[in-house]
C-alpha positions in Angstrom: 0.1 -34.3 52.9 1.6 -31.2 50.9 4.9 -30.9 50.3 7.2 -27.8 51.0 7.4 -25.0 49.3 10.3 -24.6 47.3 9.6 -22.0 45.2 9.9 -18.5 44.5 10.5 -15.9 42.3 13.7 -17.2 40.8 12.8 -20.5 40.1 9.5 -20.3 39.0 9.8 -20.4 35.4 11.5 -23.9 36.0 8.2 -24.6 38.1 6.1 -23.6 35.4 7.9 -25.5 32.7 8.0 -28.7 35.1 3.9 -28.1 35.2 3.6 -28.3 31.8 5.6 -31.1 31.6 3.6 -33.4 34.0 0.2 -31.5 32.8 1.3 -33.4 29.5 2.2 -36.8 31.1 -0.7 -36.7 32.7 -3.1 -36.2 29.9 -1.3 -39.0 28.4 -2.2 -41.3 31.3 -5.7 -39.9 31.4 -6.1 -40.8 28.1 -4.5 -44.5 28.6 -7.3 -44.8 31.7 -10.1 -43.6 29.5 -9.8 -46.7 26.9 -10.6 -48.8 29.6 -13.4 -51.2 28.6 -14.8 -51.9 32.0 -13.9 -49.0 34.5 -14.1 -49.2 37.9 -13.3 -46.8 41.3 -10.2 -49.1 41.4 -9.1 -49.3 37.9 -10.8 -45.7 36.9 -11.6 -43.1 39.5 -9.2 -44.1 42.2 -6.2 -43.5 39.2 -7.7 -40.5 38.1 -8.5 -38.9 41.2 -4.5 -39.6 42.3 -3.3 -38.0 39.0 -5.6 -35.0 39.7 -4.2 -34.4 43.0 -0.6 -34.5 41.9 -1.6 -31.5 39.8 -3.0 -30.3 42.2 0.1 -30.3 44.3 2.3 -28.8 41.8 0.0 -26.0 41.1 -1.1 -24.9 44.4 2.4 -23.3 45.6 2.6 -21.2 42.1 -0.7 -20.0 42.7 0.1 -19.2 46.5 2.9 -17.2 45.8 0.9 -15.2 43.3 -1.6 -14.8 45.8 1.2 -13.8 48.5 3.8 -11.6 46.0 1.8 -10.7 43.5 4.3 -9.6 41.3 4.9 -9.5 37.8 6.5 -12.0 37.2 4.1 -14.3 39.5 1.0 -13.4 37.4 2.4 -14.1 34.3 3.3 -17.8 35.4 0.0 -17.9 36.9 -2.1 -16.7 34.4 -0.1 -18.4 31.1 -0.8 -21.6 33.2 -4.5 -21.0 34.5 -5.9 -22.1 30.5 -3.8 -24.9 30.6 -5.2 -26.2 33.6 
């Protein structure tokens, strides 16, 4: 299911910084999930693949409304976030 777009030009910088927030939390749990002695699709994949998505999520109207505005301002969210990705 994707979620409405809420952004735009003026809020994107808050967009970007709440990216880079969960991009951390994330990595945190990806970490947690790799220390797993026995992994599973259930206790593994399944976790990982949900994490991946909520990314996923997040990033995907950012890079739309690059795609769609293109504008200054859009590219330079989009591209200071692409690496970290």
């Amino acid at each position: 299911m994707f979620r409405e777009f809420d952004i735009n030009e003026k809020n994107i910088d808050i967009k970007k910084e709440e990216l880079k927030k969960k991009l951390e939390d994330t990595k945190q749990k990806i970490q947690k999930l790799k220390k797993q002695k026995i992994k599973s699709y259930e206790n593994f994949s399944k976790p990982l693949q949900k994490l991946l998505y909520e990314i996923e999520l997040d990033f995907t109207p950012i890079s739309h409304l690059n795609y769609v505005c293109n504008s200054k301002k859009t590219e330079e969210v989009y591209n200071h976030l692409l690496p970290i990705l």
